[in-house]
N, C-alpha and C positions, 0 to 999 in steps of 0.2 A: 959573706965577708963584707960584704959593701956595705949591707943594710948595719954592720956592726962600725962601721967607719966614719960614719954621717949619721947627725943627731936626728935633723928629721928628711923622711925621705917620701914621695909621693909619688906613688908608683902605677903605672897601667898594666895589669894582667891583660894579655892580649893574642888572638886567634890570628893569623896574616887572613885567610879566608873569610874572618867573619867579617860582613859587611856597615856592623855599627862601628867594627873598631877601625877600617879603614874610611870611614865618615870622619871619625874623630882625630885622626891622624895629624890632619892639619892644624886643629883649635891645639890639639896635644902640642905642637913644635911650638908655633904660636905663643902657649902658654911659659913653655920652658924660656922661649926668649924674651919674656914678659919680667919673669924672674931674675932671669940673669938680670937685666935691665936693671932691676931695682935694687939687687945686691952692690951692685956696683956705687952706689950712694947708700954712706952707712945710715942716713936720717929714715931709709926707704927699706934696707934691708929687713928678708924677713928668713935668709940662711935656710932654704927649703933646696934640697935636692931633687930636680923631676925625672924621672927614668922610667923607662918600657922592658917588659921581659913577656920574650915572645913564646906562650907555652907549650907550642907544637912545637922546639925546638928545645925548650926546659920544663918537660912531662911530670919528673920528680919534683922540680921546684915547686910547680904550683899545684900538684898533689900534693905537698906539705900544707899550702895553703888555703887548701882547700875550697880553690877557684870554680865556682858554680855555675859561672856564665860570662859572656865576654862583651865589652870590657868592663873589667871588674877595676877600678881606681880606688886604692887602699894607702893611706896613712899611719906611717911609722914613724913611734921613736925611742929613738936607742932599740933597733933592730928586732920590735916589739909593736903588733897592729895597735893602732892610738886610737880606741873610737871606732864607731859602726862604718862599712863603706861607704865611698861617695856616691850621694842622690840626689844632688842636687842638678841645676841646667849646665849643659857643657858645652858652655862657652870661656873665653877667657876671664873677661872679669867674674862673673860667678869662681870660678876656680881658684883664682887670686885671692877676694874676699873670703873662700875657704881660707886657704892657709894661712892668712893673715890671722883669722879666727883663730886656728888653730896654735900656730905660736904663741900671740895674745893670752889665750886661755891658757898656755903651760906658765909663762909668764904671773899670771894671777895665782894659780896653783901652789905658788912656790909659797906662799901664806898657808895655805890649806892642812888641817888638822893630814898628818898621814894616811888614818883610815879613809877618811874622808876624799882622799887623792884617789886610794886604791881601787876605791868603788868606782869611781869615774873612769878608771884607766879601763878596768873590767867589762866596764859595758861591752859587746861584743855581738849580739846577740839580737833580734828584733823577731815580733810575729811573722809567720808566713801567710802565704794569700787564704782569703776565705771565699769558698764560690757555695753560690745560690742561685735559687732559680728553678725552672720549669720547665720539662720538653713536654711534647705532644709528640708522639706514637704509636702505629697503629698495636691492635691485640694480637700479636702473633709473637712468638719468642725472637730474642736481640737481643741486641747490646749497646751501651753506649761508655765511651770514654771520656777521660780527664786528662788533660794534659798541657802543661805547664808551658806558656809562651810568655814573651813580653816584647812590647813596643818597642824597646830601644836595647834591648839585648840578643844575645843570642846564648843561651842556657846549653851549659853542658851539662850533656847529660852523663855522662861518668860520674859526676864528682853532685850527683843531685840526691838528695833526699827525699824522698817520699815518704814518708808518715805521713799522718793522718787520721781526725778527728771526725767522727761522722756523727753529726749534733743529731739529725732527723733526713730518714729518704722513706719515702711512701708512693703507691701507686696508686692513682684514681681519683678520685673529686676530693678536695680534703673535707674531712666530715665537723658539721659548727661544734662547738665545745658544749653545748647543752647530750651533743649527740654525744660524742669523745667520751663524757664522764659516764654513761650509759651503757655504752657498750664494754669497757672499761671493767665494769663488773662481773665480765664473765672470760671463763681461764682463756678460752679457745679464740678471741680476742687482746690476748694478751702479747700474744708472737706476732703481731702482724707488723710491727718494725723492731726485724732484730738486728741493724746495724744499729739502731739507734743509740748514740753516747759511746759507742765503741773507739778504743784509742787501737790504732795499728801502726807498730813501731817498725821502722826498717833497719838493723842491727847494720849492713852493709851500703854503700853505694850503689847506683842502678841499680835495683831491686822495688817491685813493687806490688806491692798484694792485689789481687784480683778475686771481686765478690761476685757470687751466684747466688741470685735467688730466683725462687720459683714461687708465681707471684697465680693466685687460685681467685677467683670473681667471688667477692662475698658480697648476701644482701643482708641487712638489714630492717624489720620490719615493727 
């Protein structure tokens, strides 16, 4: 109802427990009366509403929105996410300079061929993390995991997604590409990365597929 009542509105999804969002807490007030400030001069005004909804308290609301991790800071307008979330530094002027931007450009928009708005408004969407790299382990059976952190968040993990793309995993010395095209020619060599280029889609939330392989010493001569 709110978000239908105010054209734009910038909002912090937020955990009371998580400890980025009670970091941010302060810059957040801060910001809002940074706002207020400037509306109050129409030469400065930039009519952005700042508001917090706290999700262990409104669990459906930001299941709707499908809130990933906390604080998730999202812009609306007209009761619609406007653009990818916020990434930027979270401080006040950074945050200000956001929405200024963001006005500004609806502002410009209003020229803009329809289609051409549509596509902009749609962006939603951006790549997920790509990891790489090498462990060292000894030759005995194990296992090793992936799991999703960040520096300045704290990921929920309900509302997270796991897919995933698995370009190349292999065990052992990686062999030069003179050898690669060599061995290559023969079948029993051929299985030796069968994740490889494998897409594995998670249809629900919290769900995450777990691979087994059983990994045999081959030489090569």
């Amino acid at each position: 109802m709110y978000l239908s009542e105010n054209p734009y509105v910038f909002v912090n999804f937020l955990a009371p427990w998580c400890i980025w969002c009670q970091r941010l807490e302060p810059t957040w007030e801060a910001t809002a009366e940074e706002v207020e400030r400037l509306n109050e001069n129409e030469n400065e005004s930039i009519d952005v509403d700042i508001v917090k909804v706290d999700c262990v308290a409104n669990r459906n609301l930001c299941g709707t929105q499908r809130i990933q991790a906390f604080p998730t800071l999202r812009f609306f307008k007209d009761s619609q996410q406007y653009g990818i979330d916020y990434k930027q530094d979270r401080t006040v002027s950074a945050m200000i300079d956001f929405l200024k931007q963001k006005v500004e450009l609806e502002k410009t928009m209003e020229d803009w061929h329809p289609r051409r708005k549509q596509r902009m408004l749609e962006i939603k969407e951006h790549p997920g993390c790509m990891v790489s790299g090498h462990v060292l382990v000894n030759r005995v059976p194990g296992n090793f995991h992936i799991e999703a952190r960040s520096l300045h968040h704290n990921l929920n993990a309900a509302m997270t997604n796991l897919s995933h793309i698995v370009n190349h995993l292999s065990f052992g010395t990686p062999l030069a590409r003179d050898l690669q095209r060599k061995v290559s020619k023969y079948p029993q060599f051929q299985s030796a990365h069968p994740l490889d280029g494998g897409s594995f889609i998670n249809r629900d939330y919290h769900q995450a597929h777990h691979h087994y392989s059983k990994v045999v010493s081959t030489h090569f001569e």
